[in-house]
C-alpha positions in Angstrom: 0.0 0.0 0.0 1.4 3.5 -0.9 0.6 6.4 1.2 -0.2 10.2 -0.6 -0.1 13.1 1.5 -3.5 14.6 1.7 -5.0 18.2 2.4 -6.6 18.4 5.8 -8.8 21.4 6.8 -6.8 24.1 9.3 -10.2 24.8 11.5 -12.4 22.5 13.7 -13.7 23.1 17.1 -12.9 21.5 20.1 -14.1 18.0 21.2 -11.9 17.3 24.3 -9.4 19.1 26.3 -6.9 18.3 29.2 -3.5 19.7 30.3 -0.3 18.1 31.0 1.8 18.8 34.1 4.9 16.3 33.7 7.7 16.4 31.0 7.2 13.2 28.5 9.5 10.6 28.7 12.6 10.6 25.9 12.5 10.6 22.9 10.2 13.5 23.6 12.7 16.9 23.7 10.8 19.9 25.9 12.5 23.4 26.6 14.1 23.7 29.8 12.7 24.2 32.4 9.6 22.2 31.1 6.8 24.2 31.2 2.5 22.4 31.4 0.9 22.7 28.2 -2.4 21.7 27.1 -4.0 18.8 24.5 -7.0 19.2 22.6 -9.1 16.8 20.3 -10.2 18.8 17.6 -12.7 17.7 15.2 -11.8 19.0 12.1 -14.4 21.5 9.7 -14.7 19.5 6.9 -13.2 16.0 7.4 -15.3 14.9 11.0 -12.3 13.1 11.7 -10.8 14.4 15.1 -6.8 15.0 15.4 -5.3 15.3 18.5 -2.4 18.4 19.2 -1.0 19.9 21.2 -2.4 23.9 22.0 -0.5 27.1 21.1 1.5 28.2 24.0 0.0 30.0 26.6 -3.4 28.9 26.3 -4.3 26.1 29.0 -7.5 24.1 29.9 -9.1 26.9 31.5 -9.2 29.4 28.3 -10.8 26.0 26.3 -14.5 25.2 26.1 -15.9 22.0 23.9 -17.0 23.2 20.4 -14.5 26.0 20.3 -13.4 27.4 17.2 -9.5 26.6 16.8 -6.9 26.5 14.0 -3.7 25.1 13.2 -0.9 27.3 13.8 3.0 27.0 13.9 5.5 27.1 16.8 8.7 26.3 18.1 8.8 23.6 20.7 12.5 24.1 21.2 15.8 25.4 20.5 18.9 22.5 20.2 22.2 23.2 21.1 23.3 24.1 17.6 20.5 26.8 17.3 18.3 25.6 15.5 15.1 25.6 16.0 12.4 22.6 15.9 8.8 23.3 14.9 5.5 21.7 15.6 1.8 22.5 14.9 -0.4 23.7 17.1 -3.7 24.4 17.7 -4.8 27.6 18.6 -8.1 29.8 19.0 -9.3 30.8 15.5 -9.4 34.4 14.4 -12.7 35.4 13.6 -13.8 34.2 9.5 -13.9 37.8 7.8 -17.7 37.9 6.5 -18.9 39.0 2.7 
């Protein structure tokens, strides 16, 4: 079977939430000092399916609510000893759609 990348809608709202308080276990790499972040299940617009992320810096369980509007965004997750930087997508809350 061959695998073909796929489009994937950059909104959804929010199906489930929690936070996490612990640093993952290697292979996982986290800034120091490791700081909580939160998880959300987000069903996505278009697809139904639901993806689970990680949420944009700064935002934690508390500023979530089921059925939030979210959207993928970019961030660093950490900076290795050579400089460079290592991205991952996040999601955070969605801007509001411009109307017609």
């Amino acid at each position: 079977m061959e695998l073909e990348p796929a489009p994937l809608s950059r909104r959804g709202t929010v199906w489930s939430y929690t936070e996490n308080h612990y640093a993952p276990p290697a292979p996982y790499v986290a800034a120091e000092p490791f700081e909580p972040y939160a998880l959300a299940a987000v069903q996505l617009e278009a697809e139904g399916i639901v993806i689970l992320g990680q949420v944009a810096k700064g935002v934690m369980a508390a500023d979530l609510s089921i059925g939030m509007e979210v959207e993928v965004d970019l961030q660093v997750l950490y900076r290795d000893a050579d400089g460079v930087d290592h991205w991952i997508w996040t999601w955070a809350p969605a801007a509001p759609e411009a109307s017609a």
